[in-house]
N, C-alpha and C positions, 0 to 999 in steps of 0.2 A: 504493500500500500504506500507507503512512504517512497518507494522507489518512482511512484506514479507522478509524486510531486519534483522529487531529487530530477527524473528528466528533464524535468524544463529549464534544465542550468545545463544541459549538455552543450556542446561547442556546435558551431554550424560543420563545423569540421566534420565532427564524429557522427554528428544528424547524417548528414551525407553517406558516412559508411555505413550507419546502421539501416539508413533507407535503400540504401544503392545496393543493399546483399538479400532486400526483402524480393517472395516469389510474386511476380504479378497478382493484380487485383481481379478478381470474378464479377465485380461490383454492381452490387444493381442499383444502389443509393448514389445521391452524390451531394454537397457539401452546401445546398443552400438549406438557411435558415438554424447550420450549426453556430457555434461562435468558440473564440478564441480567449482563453482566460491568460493572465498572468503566470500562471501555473500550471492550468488543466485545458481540458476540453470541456465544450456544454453543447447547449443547442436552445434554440426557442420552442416551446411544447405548449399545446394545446390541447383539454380534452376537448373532444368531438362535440358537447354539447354548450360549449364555454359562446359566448357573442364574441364578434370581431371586436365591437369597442370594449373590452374590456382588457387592464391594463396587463399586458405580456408578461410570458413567467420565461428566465432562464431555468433549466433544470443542470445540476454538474452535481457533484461527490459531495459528503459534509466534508471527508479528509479534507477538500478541496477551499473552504472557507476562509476569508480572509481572518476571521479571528482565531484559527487556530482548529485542530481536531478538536471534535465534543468528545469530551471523556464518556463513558460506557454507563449508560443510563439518562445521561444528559439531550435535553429535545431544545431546537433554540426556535423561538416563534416571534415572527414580527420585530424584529432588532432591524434599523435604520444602516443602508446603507448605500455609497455613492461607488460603488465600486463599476466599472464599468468594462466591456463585452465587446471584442471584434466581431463583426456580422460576417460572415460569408455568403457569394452567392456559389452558383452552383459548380461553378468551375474551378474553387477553393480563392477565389480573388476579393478582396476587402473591400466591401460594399459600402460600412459605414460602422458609427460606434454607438452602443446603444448603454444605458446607464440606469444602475439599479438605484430604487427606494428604499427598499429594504429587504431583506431576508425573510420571506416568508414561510419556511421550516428547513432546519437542519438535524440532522444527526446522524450521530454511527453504530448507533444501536436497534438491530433486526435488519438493518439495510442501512446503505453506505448515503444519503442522497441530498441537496441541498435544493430549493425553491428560491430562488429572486424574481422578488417583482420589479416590472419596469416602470420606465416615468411617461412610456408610452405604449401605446394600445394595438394590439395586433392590426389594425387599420391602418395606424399610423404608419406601421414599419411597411405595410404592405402598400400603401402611398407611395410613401417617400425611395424605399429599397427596391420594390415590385418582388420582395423577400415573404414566401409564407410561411406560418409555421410548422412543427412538424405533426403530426398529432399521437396523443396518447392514448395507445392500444387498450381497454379497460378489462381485456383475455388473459387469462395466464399464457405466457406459450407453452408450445410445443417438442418434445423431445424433438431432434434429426431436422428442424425447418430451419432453413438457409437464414442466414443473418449478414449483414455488415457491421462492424463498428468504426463509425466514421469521426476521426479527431480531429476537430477545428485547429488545434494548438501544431499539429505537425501536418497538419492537409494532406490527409493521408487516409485511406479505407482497408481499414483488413476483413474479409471474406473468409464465411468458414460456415458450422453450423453448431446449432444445439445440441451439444454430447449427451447432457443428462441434468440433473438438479440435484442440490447439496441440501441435506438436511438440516446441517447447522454447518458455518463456513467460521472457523477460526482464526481468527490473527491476531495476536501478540492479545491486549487485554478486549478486544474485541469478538461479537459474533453475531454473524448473519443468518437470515432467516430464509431457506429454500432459493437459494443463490442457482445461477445459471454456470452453468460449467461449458468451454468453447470445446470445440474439438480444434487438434492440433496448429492447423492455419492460419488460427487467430493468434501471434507471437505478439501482443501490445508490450509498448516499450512505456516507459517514464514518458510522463505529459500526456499521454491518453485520459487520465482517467478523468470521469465525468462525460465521456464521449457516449451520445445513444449509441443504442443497440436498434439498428432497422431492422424490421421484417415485413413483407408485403406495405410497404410503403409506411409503416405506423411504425411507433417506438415501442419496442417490449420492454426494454432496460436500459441499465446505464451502466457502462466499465468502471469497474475499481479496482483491480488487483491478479497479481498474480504469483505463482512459487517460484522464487527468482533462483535459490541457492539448495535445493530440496531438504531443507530444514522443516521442521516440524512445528506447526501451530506459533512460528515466530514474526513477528513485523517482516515483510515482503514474503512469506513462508506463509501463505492460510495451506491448513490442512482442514480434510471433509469430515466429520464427524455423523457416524448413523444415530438411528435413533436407540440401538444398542447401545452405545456408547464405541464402538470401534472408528478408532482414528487410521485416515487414507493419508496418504500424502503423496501427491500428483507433482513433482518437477518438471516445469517449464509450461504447468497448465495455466489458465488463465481466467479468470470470475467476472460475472456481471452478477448486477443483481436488477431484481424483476420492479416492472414500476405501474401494473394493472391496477395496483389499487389507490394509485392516487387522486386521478379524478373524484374518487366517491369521497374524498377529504377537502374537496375544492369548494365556493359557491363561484355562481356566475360571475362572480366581481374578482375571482383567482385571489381572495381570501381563504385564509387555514381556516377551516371545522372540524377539528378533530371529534370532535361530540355527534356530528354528522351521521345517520345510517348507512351502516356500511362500512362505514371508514376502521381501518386496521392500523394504521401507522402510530407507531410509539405517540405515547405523551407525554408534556414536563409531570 
């Protein structure tokens, strides 16, 4: 996980070899409406039944938050911030820059995942950018269904597919809740994380992590734990985690309801 963020201090140098030794893209996504963080990847998301005019959500990692990782049990809600977003259009070229209000949920506890709202409204972006957002799948996925994970921060798309799902995904004081697990193709390097996960045109998830050193349930080391208690540990695998249930936590205004029917996602 940490490794997710530690990329984005890689040299252009080393971006270059690390991109330039990658296997071609399968791709069937491509890079309008993700964005470009400081640190990570994101993207603009929409659930399906959200209005245009209401004010745009960034979605990317909690690791990925300007104030730091949320410690393990910790939810952050509505906290003020001007933190702001390279736009992509579809060709990975910088459209424009778009600037948050505030955080409107973080954490890293049952899922990796952060919400910013914008100071502008999917109308607006789609005005001024001719940028739509992406939209948020409200399905669980599917084991074996084709994916992209496309990272604004390196404009870059790796292809692969849905290996399986992790019952609880450990790393370091952390742990996730029925995590996406890639099959081999998907190699995400540092600076991915926060990047959706496409499938049939909707986001199933968001990258965070992967076994960088085949350590055991350590920070960049998540290992898979059953619901026996047996610990796997997968070298060189790589984790998203699922984000169907977010809309049923949204109202039309892309305000938090965690008190909402339906809603699942951790509370303070």
């Amino acid at each position: 996980m940490t490794r997710r963020l530690l990329g984005a201090l890689l040299t252009a140098a080393t971006a270059t070899v690390l991109l330039g030794t990658a296997p071609a893209s399968a791709a069937t996504a491509n890079f309008a409406g993700t964005v470009a963080l400081s640190n990570c990847s994101g993207s603009v998301v929409k659930p399906a039944a959200t209005p245009d005019t209401a004010p745009a959500l960034v979605m990317s990692n909690g690791h990925c938050l300007e104030t730091g990782f949320p410690g393990p049990g910790e939810v952050i809600t509505n906290r003020t911030s001007s933190r702001t977003f390279t736009l992509l259009n579809a060709s990975g070229g910088n459209a424009g820059t778009l600037r948050a209000k505030k955080i409107v949920y973080g954490t890293m506890t049952d899922t990796d995942v952060s919400l910013y709202q914008l100071t502008t409204t999917y109308a607006q972006i789609k005005s001024t950018y001719g940028i739509s957002p992406l939209e948020l799948s409200n399905a669980h996925p599917s084991a074996g269904i084709a994916i992209d994970v496309v990272s604004g921060y390196w404009k870059r798309i790796y292809s692969c597919n849905v290996d399986g799902f992790v019952y609880r995904l450990k790393e370091g004081s952390w742990t996730w809740k029925d995590s996406i697990r890639y099959t081999s193709a998907c190699q995400t390097i540092g600076g991915t994380s926060g990047s959706p996960i496409v499938s049939g045109g909707k986001v199933v998830g968001v990258n965070n992590t992967g076994n960088e050193d085949g350590q055991r349930c350590t920070e960049n080391n998540p290992c898979e734990v059953d619901q026996a208690g047996n610990v796997t540990v997968r070298y060189k695998t790589n984790y998203g985690q699922e984000t169907y249930g977010i809309p049923a936590c949204l109202t039309p205004a892309n305000e938090i309801a965690l008190t909402q029917a339906g809603c699942t996602l951790p509370r303070p």
